[in-house]
C-alpha positions in Angstrom: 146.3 -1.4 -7.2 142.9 0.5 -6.1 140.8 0.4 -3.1 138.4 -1.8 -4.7 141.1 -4.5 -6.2 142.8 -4.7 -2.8 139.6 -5.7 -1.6 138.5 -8.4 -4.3 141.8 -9.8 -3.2 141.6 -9.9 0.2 137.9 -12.1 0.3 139.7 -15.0 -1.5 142.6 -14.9 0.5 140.8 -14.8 4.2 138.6 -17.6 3.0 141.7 -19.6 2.1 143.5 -18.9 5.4 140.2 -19.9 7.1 139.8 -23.2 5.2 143.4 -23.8 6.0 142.8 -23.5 9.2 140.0 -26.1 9.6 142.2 -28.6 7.8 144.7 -28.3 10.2 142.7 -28.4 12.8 140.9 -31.4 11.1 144.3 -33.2 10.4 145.4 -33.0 14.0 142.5 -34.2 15.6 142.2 -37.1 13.7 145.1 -38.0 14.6 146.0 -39.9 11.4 147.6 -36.1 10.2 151.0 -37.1 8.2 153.0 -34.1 10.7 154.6 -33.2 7.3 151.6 -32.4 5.4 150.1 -30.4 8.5 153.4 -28.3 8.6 153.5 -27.6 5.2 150.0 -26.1 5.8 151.0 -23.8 8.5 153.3 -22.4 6.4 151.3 -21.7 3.6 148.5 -19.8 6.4 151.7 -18.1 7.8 151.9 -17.1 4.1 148.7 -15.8 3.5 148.6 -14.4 6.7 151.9 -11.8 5.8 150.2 -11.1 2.1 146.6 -10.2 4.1 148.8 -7.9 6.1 150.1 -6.8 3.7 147.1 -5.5 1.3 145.1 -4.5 4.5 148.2 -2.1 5.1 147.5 -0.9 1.3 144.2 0.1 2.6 145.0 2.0 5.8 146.0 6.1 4.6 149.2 7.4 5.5 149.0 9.9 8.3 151.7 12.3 8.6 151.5 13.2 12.3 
């Protein structure tokens, strides 16, 4: 995967860890949030959050020192 298709994949991914977030945040201040459907979403950002991590690590160059 190039430069370029690393980065294609990241936008979606952020914006999905961001509307996650908001949900969540949504959920619990309502206070009406089913405490198995809001961990089921904290997962799924914990997800994203390793994959983002782990393309943006794509992207940084191997230094040798």
């Amino acid at each position: 995967m190039d430069e370029s298709e690393i980065r294609r994949r990241l936008e979606p991914l952020r914006a999905e860890h961001r509307d996650l977030d908001a949900a969540i945040a949504a959920l619990a201040d309502s206070g009406t949030g089913d405490q198995l459907q809001i961990a089921r979403l904290k997962k799924r950002k914990l997800k994203l959050r390793d994959e983002i991590s782990l393309l943006e690590d794509q992207l940084i160059p191997d230094i040798i020192a």
